[in-house]
C-alpha positions in Angstrom: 20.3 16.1 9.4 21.3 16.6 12.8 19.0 13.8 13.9 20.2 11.2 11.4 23.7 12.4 12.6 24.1 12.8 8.4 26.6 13.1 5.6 27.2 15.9 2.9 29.2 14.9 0.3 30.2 17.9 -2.3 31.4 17.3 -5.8 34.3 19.5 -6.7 37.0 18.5 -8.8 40.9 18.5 -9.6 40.7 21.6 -11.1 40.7 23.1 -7.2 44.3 21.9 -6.9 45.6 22.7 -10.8 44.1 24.9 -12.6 44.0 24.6 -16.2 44.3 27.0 -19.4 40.8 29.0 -20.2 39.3 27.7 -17.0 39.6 29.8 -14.3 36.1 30.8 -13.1 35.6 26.5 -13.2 38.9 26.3 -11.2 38.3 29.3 -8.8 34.7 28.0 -8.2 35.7 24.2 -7.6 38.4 25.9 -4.7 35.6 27.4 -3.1 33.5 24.0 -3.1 37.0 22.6 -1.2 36.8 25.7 1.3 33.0 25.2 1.7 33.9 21.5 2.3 36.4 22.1 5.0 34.7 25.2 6.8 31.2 23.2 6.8 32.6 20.5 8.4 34.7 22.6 10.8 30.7 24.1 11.5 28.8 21.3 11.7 31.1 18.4 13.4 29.5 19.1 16.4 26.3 18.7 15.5 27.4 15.0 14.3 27.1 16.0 10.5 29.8 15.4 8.2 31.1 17.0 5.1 33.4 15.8 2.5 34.3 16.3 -1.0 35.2 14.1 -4.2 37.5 16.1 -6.3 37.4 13.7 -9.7 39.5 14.1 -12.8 38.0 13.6 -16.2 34.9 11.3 -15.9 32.9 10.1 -18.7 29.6 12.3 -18.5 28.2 14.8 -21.0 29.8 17.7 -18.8 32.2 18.1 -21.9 29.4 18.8 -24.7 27.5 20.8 -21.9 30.2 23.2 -21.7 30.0 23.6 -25.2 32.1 21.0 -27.4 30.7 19.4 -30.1 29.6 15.5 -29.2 32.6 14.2 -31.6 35.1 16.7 -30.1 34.1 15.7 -26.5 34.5 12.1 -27.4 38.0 12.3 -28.8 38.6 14.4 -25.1 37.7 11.6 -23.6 39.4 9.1 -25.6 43.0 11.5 -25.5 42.7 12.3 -21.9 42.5 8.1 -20.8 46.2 8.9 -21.5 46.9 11.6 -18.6 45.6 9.0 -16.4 48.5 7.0 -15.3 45.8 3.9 -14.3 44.8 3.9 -18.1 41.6 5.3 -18.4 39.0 7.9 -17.7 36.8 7.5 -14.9 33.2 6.4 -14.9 30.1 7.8 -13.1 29.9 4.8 -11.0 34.0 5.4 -10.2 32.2 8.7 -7.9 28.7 7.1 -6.7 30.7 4.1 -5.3 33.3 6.8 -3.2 29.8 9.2 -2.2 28.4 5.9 -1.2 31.3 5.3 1.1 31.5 8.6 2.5 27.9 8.6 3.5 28.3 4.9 5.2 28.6 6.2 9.1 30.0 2.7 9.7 32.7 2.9 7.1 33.7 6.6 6.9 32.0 8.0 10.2 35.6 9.2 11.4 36.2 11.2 7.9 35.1 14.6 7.5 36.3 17.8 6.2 38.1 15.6 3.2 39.1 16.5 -0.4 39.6 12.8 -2.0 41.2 13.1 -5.2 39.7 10.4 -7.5 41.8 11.0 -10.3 43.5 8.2 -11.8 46.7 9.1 -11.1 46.2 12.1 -13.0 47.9 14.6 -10.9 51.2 12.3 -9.9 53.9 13.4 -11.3 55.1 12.7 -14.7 58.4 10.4 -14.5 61.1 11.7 -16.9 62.6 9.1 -19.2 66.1 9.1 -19.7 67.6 7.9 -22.4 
């Protein structure tokens, strides 16, 4: 990689920055991909290697059934969570392969490295309260 002068990009999640009910060894091992991320690209700069990480929110993937729901139960996750995102929908695979292809286009992102992106739909924003 030194040679190519390349680009790690590491999948973690939003579950790094909240953690969620019944999840914690997901959510403790997604803030180690972060830390991994940073110290990486802290190592290898240097070298011309960069490292980044996408931290998505829910994406539409069999990750749900994986972990152990039922297909139907995973599908009505997906179709109830569209609604935590405040842009109105769930993100799809291509939502992440379009931001790893950025981050590994030197001529677009070759100043970026040591990055967390959130690619989350608005997901973590906070919720407005409506007053009546």
């Amino acid at each position: 990689m030194q040679d190519s002068k390349g680009s790690i990009v590491n999948i973690s999640s939003i579950a790094s920055q909240r953690p969620g009910k019944g999840a914690a060894a997901y959510c403790v091992s997604k803030a180690a991909v972060d830390m991994l991320t940073k110290a990486s690209a802290l190592e290898l700069a240097p070298k011309g290697i960069r490292v980044n990480a996408i931290n998505p929110a829910t994406v539409e993937s069999n990750f749900h059934v994986s972990a152990g729901l039922k297909p139907e139960q995973a599908a009505a996750y997906l179709a109830s969570s569209a609604a935590l995102h405040p842009i109105g929908r769930v993100g799809v695979p291509a939502d992440v392969a379009e931001l790893c292809y950025f981050l590994t286009d030197t001529a677009k992102s070759g100043w970026l490295t040591g990055q967390c992106i959130l690619l989350e739909g608005g997901r973590l924003l906070p919720i407005p309260v409506v007053q009546n």
